[in-house]
C-alpha positions in Angstrom: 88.6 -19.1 -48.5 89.3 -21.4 -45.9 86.6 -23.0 -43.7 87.8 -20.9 -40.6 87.3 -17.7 -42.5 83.9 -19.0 -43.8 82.5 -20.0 -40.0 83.8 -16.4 -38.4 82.3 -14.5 -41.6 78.7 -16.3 -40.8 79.1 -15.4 -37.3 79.6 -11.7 -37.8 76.5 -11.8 -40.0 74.8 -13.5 -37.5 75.9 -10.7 -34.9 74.4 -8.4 -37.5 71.1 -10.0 -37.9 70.4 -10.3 -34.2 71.3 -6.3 -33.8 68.8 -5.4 -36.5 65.9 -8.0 -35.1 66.2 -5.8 -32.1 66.2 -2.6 -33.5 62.9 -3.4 -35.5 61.9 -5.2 -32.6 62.4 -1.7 -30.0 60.8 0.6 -32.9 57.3 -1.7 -32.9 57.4 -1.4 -29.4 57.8 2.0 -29.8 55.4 2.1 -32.3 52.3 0.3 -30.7 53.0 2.5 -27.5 52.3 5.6 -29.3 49.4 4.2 -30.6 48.0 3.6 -27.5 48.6 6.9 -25.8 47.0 7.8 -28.9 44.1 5.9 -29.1 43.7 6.9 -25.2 44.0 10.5 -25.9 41.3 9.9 -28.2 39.4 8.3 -25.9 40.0 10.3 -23.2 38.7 13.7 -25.4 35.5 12.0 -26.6 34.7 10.6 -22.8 35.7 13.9 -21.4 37.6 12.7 -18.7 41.5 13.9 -17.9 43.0 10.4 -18.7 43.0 8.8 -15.5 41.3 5.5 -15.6 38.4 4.5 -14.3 39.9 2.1 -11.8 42.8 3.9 -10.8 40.0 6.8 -9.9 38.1 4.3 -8.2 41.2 3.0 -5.9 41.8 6.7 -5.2 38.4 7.0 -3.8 37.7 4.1 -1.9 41.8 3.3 -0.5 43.7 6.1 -0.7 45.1 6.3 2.8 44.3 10.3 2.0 40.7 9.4 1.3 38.4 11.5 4.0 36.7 9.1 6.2 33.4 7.6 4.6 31.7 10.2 6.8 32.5 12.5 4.3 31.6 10.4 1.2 28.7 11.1 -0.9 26.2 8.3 -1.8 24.5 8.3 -4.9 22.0 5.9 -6.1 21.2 6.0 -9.4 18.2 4.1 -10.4 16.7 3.4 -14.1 13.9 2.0 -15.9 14.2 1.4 -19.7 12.3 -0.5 -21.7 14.8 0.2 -24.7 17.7 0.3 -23.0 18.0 4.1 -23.1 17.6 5.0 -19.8 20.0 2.0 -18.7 22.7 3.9 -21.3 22.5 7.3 -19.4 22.3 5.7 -15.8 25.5 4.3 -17.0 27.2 7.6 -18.2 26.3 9.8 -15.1 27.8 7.2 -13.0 31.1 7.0 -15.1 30.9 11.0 -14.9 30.2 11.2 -11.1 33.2 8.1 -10.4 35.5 9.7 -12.7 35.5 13.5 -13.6 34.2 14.4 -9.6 36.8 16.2 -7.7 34.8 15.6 -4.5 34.5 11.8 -2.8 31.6 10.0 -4.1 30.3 6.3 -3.9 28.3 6.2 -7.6 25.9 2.7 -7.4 23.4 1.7 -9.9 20.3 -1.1 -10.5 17.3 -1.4 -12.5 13.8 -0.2 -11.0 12.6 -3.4 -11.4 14.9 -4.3 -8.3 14.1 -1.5 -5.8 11.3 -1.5 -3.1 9.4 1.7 -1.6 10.6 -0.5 1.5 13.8 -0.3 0.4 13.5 3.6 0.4 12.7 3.8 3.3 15.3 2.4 4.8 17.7 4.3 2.9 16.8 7.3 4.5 17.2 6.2 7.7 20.4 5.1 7.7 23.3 6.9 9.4 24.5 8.5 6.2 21.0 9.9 5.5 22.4 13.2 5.0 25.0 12.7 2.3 22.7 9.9 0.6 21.1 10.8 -3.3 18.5 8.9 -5.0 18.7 9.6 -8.7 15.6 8.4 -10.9 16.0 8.0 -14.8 13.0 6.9 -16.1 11.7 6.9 -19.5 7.4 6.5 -20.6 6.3 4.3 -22.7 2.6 3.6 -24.7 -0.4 6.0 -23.0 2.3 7.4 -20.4 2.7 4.4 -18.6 6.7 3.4 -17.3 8.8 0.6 -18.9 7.0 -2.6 -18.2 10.6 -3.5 -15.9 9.3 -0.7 -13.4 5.9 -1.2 -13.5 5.4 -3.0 -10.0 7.5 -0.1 -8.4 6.0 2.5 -9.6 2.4 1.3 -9.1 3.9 0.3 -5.5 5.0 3.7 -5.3 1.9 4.9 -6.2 -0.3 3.0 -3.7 2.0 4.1 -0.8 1.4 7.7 -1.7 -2.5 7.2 -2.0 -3.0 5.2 1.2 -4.3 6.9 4.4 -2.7 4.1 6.2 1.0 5.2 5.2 2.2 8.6 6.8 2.7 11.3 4.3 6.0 11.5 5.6 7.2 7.9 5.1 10.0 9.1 2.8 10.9 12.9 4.4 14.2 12.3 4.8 14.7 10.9 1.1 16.9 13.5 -1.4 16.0 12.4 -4.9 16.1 13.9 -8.0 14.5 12.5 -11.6 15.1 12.8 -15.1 12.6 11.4 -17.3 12.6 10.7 -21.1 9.2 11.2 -23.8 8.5 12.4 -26.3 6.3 16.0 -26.1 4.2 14.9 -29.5 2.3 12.8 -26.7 1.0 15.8 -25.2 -0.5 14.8 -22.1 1.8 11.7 -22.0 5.3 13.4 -22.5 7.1 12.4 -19.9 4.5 11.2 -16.9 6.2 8.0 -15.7 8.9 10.4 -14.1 6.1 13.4 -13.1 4.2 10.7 -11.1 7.1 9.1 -9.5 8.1 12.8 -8.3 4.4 13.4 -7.3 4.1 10.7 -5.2 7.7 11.1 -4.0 6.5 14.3 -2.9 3.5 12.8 -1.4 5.7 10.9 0.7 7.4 13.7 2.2 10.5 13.3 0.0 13.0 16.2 -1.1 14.0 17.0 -4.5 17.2 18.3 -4.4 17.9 19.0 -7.9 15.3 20.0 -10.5 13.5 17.8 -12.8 15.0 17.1 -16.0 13.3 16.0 -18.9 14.7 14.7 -22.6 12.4 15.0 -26.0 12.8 12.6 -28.8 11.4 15.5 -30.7 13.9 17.6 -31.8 11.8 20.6 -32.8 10.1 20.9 -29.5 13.6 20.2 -27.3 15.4 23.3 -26.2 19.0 21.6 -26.8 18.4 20.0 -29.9 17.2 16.0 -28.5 16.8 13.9 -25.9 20.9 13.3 -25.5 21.6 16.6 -25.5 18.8 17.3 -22.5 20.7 15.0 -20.9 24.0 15.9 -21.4 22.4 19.5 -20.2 21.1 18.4 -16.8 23.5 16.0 -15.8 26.4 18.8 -16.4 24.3 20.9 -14.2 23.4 18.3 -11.6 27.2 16.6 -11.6 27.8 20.5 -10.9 25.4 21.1 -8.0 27.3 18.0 -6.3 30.8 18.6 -6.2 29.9 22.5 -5.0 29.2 21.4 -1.9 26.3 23.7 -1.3 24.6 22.9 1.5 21.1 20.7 0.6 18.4 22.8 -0.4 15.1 21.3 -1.6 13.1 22.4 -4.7 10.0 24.1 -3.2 7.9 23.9 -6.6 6.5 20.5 -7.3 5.5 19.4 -10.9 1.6 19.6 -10.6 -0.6 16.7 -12.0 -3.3 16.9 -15.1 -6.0 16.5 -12.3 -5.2 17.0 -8.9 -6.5 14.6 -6.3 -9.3 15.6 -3.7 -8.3 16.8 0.0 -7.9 13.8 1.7 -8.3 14.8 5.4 -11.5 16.3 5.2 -15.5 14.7 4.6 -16.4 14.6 1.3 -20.1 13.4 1.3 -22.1 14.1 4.8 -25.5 12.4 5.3 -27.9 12.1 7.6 -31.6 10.1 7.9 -33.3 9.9 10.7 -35.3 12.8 11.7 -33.8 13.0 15.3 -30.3 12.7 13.7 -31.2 15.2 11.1 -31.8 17.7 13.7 -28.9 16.9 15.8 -26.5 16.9 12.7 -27.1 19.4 10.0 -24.5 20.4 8.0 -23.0 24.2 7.9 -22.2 25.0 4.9 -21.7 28.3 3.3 -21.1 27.1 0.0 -24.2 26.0 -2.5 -24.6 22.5 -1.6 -25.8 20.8 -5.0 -28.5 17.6 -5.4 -25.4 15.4 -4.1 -25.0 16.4 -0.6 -22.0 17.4 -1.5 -20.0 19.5 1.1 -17.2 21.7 -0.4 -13.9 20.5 1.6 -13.3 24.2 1.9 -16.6 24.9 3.6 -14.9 22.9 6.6 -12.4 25.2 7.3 -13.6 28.7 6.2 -15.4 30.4 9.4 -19.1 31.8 8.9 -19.9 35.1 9.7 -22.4 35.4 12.4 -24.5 38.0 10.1 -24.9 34.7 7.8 -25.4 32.1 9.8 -28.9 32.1 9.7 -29.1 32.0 5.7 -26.7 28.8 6.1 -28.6 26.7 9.1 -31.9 28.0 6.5 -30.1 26.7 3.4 -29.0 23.1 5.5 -32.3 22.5 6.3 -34.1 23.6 2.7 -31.5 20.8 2.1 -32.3 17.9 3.9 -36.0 18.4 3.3 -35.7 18.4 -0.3 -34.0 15.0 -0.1 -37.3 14.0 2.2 -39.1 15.0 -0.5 -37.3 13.6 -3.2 -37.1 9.6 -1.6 -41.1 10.0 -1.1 -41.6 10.6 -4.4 -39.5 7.8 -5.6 -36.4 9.8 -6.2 -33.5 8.2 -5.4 -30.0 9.7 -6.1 -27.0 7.5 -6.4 -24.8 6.6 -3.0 -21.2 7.6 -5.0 -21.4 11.3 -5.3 -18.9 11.9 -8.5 -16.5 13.6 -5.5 -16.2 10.9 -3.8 -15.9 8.4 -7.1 -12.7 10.1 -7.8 -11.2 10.4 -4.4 -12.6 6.7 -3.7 -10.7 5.6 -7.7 -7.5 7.9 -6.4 -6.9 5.2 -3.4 -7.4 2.5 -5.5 -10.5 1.3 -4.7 -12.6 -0.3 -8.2 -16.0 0.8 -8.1 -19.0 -1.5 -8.6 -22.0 0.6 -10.3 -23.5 3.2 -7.2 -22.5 2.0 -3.8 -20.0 -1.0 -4.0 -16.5 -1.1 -4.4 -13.5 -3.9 -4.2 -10.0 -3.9 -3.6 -6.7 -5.7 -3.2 -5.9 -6.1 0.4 -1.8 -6.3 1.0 -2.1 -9.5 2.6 -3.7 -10.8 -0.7 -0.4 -9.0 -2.1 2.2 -10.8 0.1 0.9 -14.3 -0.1 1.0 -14.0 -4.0 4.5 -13.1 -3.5 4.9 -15.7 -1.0 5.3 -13.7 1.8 2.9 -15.3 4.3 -0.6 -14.5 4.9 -3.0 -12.7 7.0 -4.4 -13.4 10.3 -7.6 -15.3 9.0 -4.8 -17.4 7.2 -3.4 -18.1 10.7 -6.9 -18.3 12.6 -9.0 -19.6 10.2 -7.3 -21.5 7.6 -8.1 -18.7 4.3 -5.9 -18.7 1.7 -5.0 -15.0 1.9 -4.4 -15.4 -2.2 -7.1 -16.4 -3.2 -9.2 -13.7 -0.9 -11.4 -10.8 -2.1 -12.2 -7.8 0.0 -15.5 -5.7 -0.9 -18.4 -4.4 0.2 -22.3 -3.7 -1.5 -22.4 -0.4 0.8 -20.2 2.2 1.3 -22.2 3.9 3.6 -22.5 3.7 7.4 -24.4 4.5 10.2 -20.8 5.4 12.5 -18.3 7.3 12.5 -15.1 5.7 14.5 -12.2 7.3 15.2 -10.3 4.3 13.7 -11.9 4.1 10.4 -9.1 3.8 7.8 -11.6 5.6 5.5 -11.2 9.0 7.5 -14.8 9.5 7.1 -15.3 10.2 3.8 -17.4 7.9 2.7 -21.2 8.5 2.9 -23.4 7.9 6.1 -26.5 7.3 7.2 -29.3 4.9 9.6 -31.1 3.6 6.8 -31.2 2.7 3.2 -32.1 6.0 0.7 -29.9 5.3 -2.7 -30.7 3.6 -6.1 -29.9 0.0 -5.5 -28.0 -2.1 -7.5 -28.5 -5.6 -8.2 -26.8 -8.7 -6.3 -25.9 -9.9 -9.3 -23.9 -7.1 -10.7 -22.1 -6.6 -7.6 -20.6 -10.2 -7.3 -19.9 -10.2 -10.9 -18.4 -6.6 -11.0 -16.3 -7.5 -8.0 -14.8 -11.1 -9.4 -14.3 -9.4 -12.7 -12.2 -6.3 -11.1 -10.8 -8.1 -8.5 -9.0 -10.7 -10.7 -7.7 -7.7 -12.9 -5.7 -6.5 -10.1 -4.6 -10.3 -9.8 -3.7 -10.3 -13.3 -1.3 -7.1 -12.5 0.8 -9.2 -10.3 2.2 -11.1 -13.8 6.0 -11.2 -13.9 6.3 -9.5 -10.2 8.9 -10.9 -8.3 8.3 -13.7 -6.2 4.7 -14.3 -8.2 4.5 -18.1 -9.4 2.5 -19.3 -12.1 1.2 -21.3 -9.8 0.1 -18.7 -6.8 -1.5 -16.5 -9.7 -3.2 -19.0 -11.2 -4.6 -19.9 -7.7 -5.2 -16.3 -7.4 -7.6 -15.9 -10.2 -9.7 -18.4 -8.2 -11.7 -16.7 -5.4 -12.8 -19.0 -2.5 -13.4 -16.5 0.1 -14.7 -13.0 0.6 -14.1 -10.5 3.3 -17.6 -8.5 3.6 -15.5 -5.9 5.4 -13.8 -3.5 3.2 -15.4 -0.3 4.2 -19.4 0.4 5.4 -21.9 -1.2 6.8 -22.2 -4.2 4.3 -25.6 -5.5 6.3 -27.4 -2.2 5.6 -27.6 -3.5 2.1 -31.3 -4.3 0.9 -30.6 -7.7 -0.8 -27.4 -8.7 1.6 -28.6 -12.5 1.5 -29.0 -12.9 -2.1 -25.6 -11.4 -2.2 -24.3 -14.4 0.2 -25.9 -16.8 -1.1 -24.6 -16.1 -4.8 -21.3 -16.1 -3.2 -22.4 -19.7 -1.6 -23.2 -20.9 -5.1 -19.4 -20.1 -6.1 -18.5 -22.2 -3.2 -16.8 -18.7 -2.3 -16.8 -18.5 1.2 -18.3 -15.3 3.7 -16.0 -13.5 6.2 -19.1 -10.9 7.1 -18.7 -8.0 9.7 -20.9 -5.8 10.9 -20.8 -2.5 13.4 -23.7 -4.1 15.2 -26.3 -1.3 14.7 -29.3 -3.4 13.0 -30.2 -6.2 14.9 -32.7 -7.1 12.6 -30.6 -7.3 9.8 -28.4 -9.9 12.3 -31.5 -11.9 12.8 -32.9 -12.1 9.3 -29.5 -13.0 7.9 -28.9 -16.3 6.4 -26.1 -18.3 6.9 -22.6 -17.2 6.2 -19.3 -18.8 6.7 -18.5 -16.5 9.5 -20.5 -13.6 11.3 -18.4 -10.4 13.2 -19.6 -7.8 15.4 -17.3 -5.2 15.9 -17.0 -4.9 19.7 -15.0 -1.2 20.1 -16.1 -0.4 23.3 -17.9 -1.9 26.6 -19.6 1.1 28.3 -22.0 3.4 26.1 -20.1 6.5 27.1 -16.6 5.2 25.6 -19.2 3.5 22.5 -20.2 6.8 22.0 -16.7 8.5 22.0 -15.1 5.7 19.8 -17.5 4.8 17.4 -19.7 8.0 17.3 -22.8 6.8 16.2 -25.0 8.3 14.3 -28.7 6.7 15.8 -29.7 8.3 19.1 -30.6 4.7 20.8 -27.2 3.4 19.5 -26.4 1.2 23.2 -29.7 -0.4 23.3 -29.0 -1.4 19.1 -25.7 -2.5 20.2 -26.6 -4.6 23.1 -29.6 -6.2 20.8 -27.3 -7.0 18.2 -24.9 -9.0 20.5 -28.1 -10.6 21.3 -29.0 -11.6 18.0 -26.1 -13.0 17.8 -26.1 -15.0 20.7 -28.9 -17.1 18.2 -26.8 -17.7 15.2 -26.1 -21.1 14.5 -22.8 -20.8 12.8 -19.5 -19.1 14.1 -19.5 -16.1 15.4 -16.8 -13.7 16.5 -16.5 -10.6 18.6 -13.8 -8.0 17.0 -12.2 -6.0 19.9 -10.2 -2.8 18.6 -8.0 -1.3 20.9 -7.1 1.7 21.4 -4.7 2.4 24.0 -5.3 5.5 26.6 -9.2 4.9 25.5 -10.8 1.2 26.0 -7.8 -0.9 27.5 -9.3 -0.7 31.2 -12.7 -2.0 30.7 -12.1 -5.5 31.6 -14.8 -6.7 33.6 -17.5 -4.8 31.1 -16.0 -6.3 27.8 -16.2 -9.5 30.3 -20.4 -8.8 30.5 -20.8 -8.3 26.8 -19.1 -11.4 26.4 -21.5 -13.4 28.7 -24.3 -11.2 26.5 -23.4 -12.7 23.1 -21.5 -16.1 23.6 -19.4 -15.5 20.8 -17.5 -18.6 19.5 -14.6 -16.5 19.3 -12.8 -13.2 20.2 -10.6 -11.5 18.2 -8.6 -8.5 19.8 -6.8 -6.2 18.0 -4.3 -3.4 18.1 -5.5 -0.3 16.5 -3.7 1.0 13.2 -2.5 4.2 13.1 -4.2 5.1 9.8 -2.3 8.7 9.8 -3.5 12.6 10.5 -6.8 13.6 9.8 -9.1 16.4 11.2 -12.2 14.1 11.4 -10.2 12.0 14.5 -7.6 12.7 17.5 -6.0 9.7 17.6 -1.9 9.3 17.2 0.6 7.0 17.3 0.8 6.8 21.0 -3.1 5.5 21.3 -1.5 2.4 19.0 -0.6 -0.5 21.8 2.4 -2.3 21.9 2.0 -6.1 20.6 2.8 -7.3 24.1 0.1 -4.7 26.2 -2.4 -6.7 23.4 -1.2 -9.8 24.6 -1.3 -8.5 28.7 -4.9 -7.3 27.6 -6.2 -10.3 26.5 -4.9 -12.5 29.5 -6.7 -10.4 31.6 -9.5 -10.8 30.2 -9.1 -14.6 29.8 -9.4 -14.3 33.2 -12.5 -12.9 33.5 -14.5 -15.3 31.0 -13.5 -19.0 32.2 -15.3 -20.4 29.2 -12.2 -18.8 26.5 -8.6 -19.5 26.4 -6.2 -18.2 23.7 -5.5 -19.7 20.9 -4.1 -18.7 18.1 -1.4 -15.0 17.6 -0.4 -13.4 14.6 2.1 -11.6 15.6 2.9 -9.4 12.4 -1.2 -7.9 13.0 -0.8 -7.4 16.4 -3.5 -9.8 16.9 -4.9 -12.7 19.2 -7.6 -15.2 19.1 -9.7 -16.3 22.2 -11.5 -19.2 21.4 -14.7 -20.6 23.2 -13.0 -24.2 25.4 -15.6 -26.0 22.7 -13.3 -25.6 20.1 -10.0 -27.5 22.0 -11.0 -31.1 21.5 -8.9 -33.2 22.9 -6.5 -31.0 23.9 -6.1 -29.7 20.5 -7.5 -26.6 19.2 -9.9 -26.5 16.0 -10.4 -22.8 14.7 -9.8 -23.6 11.4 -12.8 -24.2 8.9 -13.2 -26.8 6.8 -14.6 -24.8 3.5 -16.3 -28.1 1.3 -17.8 -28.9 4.5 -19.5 -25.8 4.7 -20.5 -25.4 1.4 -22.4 -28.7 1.2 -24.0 -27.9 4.3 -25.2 -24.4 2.9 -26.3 -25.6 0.0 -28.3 -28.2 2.2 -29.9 -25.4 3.9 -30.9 -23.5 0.6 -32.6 -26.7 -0.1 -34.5 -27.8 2.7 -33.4 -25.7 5.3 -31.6 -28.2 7.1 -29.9 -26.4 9.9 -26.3 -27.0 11.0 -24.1 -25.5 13.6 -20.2 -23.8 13.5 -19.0 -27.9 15.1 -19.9 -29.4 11.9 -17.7 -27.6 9.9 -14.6 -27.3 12.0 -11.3 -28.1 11.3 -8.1 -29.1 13.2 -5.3 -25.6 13.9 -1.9 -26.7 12.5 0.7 -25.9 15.7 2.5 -23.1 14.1 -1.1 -21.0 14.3 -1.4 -22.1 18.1 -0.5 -19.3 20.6 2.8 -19.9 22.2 4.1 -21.5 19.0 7.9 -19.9 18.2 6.5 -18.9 15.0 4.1 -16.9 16.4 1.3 -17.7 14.2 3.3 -17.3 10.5 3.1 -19.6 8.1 6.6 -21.8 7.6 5.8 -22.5 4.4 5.7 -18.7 3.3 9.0 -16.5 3.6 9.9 -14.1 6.2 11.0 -10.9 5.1 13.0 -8.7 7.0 14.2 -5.2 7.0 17.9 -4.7 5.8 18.7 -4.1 9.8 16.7 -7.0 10.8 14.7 -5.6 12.9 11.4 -5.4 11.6 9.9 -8.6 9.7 8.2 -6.8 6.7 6.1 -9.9 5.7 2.7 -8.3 3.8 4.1 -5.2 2.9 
């Protein structure tokens, strides 16, 4: 064979090779492509989807030139909180359900509880797409019914927002949610809580549940699809359902009730009385049996008397209060904290200190932990908010002001008539619960080690919580243990016992709340309970007028009611010679039957700041000082303070405490100029920060409207 014939017989082989590569080449192809559509199939059948993917579905949503116009788009906001991951895995599958197998247009998000704000909430409901926006809560409960420890700070957040009077109980109304929570039902009284108290206190909040509550049990027995997934899989059938029908919104009407139902809030609990003119003027009507307490049933408020009965009630008032009579002159004393008002007092966070005292965490104390900027004693006075407890060693009071955030509640009275507790036991009860709630701020966003560390170190404390904390028996021993802390006293009083002002020891700083300058508006505004309540408050401002340290007149306003009193708040000025003034807006501290006020009687920042340059004008001796703007709040300061054409309202606190302690010693006295201190320039009024702290952060609202700082 010649070499000719050899090269064309290796090149016809070659031909033949190259056809069969790409034959078996074509048929892997082929191959692996069936595979895939299998493997897809597969996938597709166990997802239960119809074999689109999830992008493609998600492009055909969102930019689909036939997409409706977002107008038409439902929102849903699916939010978890898992502390095994769980509740993370389901979030995850109704979103892929709602993005994928939904005939109708929606927009499916999802994040982690322990990234969501009540603030947040709240301004999700108002924006424009309100109406076609769906909050979706998958929570599970972990040891003694408590959430994940990732949603812990929400859902104590959301709890203290549904428990305060000062946040309207329709904060959230415009809020569609729904919840499905995961337990276990051998828990009993546990099973599932986490999500029955977020739903509560949604509920609280004036929020709609648009779908019912869902709840998966780990215990197979007890479950009524056969386990927790399956519970699931159950509801979120149902609920993907109930979307894509587009049925108009309609809100479940039956709410999941709590174990123990909290108190009426609106209405008095405890109603006292002392004085025998004020007994006579003030007996209670009650047809209900009244027991030992004083305890008034809230439904005895509301429930009308017939007039055949009415004697037997004003008989059975009165049989009442004399007992007590007879009771405190024997030397029976019963305890201030009726067991009522313990658990409505507990509800709203307040921790009790044994019979009449109480502490809790004021939100400014919250913020600056979170760095958030502090209050307006931070601003005026140099505290840090952080590192400030708020309490009182009486709940009781001897007024009843159409302001008080305590909606009247709380027990009253014109003199001492409880067990007393000891000043000891109050100061240490109050540092030891006050730096537990502290301690609760661990791990909560925007809480250094630093600020909490600081936090668990007291140096001030606002006598001011609720009451009348000067009606207490053994008030200086309580101010002087604070002293011996080196915990500085913020003090205020409703200036009602001017011999309680006199007597008084020192204290870091005295207020007398000044709410009204004529007694007819006094009378209207604070509604006092002693008979000779103008000539008390005029002595008080008197007895004021002799303390050697600082002093401060707190001026509440309240528009359409003590705004127009110029030249007689101008009189009580020149009566007292407070070292400062502090004037305040009024908070709105939401409806109640036991006051008229509204929204509208709240001023405007700017009418406070009008007010109190009229008034400036009336008193040469005070200029303004310091604003925070954030409390609606301005300082008028006596011309003593400016030195040098620089203001000095802030305090210097090691100062003070050496001089106090050199006044428990030898009762060397010393005056509010030897402990001043310098105001930094961002606290001085006219400042562009308006009296907040650069060094904190500024939060705003999403639309940047409203600076949320303290919230």
């Amino acid at each position: 064979m010649t070499l000719r014939n050899l090269r064309a017989l290796w090149e016809n082989a070659g031909g033949v090779l190259s056809y069969i590569y790409i034959v078996v080449s074509s048929l892997v192809a082929i191959g692996i492509s069936i595979m895939v559509l299998l493997m897809r199939t597969v996938v597709a059948r166990i997802l239960n989807i119809d074999g689109n993917s999830l992008n493609d579905q998600e492009v055909s949503q969102v930019s689909s030139s036939s997409t409706p116009s977002l107008k038409n788009v439902k929102r849903v906001n699916i939010y978890y909180g898992t502390q095994t991951g769980t509740a993370q895995m389901l979030a995850e599958q109704l979103q892929h359900e709602l993005l994928v197998k939904t005939k109708d247009d929606i927009i499916a998000t999802m994040s982690c509880l322990s990234r969501l704000e009540v603030e947040t909430l709240v301004d999700l409901q108002k924006s424009p797409n309100a109406d076609s926006t769906y909050s979706i809560f998958i929570i599970s409960t972990y040891v003694d019914g408590n959430p994940p420890e990732n949603c812990s700070w929400f859902c104590k957040s959301l709890d203290e927002h549904a428990n305060d009077f000062r946040v309207s109980k329709s904060h959230l109304h415009n809020l569609k949610y729904a919840i499905f929570g995961l337990g276990n039902s051998i828990y009993e009284d546990n099973y599932n809580k986490a999500a029955i108290d977020i739903n509560s206190n949604l509920l609280e909040l004036g929020a709609k549940s648009f779908f019912s509550i869902g709840f998966g049990n780990e215990n197979i027995i007890d479950s009524n699809t056969g386990g927790s997934f399956a519970d699931f899989d159950d509801w979120k059938n149902k609920l993907t359902k109930y979307l894509t029908t587009g049925k108009l919104f309609k809100p479940i009407s039956t709410p999941i009730i709590r174990s123990s139902p909290p108190p009426t809030k609106s209405e008095p609990i405890d109603i006292e009385s002392s004085s025998d003119d004020e007994e006579k003027e003030n007996e209670p009507i009650n047809n209900d049996k009244s027991s030992k307490s004083g305890t008034v049933s809230s439904k005895s408020t509301t429930d009308l008397v017939d007039l055949e009965e009415l004697g037997n009630v004003m008989t059975k008032a009165r049989r009442k209060i004399q007992e007590d009579k007879d009771d405190r002159a024997k030397g029976i004393l019963k305890e201030m904290v009726t067991p009522e008002l313990r658990q409505a007092l507990t509800k709203q966070g307040y921790k009790l200190i044994g019979s009449h005292s109480g502490v809790k965490l004021c939100r400014w104390t919250k913020a600056m932990l979170r760095g958030r900027g502090g209050c307006y004693k931070h601003t005026f006075y140099g505290i840090a908010s952080h590192q400030c407890m708020e309490a009182t060693p009486s709940l009781a009071c001897a007024n009843k002001c159409v302001f008080c955030w305590r909606h009247h509640s709380n027990p009253v009275g014109t003199e001492w008539k409880w067990k007393m507790d000891d000043a000891e036991m109050i100061i240490e009860g109050a540092l030891t619960n006050h730096y537990k709630m502290i301690k609760e701020f661990r791990g909560v966003p925007g809480v250094s080690i630093e600020k909490l560390n600081e936090g668990l170190r007291a140096r001030h404390c606002a006598l001011s919580l609720v009451g009348e904390p000067i009606m207490y028996p053994q008030i200086n021993k309580l101010v002087g243990l604070l002293h011996q802390k080196r915990i500085s006293s913020f003090l205020v009083t409703n200036a009602q016992f001017p011999e309680a002002i006199r007597e008084l020891s020192p204290v870091t700083q005295l207020y007398v709340s000044v709410d009204a300058s004529t007694k007819e508006s006094l009378k209207k505004i604070d509604r006092p309970l002693f008979r000779d309540f103008w000539e008390r408050f005029l002595d008080s401002l008197r007895a004021l007028r002799d303390k050697g340290q600082r002093t401060v007149y707190r001026l509440t306003l309240v528009k359409a009611w003590n705004v127009e009193e110029l030249e007689n708040y101008a009189k009580l000025v020149e009566l007292g010679n407070p070292d400062f003034i502090e004037i305040k807006g009024v908070t709105y501290c939401g409806t109640s039957k036991a006051s008229t006020l509204t929204m509208e009687n709240v001023p405007w920042h700017e009418e406070v700041v009008q007010f109190t340059k009229k008034l400036a004008s009336y008193i040469p001796d005070y200029e303004i000082s310091c604003e925070h703007e954030h409390s609606n709040c301005l300082l008028l300061a006596n011309k003593k303070f400016k030195i040098n054409g620089e203001w000095h309202t802030w305090i210097d606190y090691d100062k003070f405490h050496k001089l106090v302690q050199e006044y428990y010693t030898d009762a060397t006295p010393f005056t509010a100029f030897d402990y001043m201190a310098k105001s930094p320039h961002w606290s001085v009024y006219g400042s562009n920060e308006k009296g907040f702290d650069p060094e904190e952060t500024r939060w705003h609202r999403k639309n940047g409207n409203k600076d949320i700082s303290g919230c």
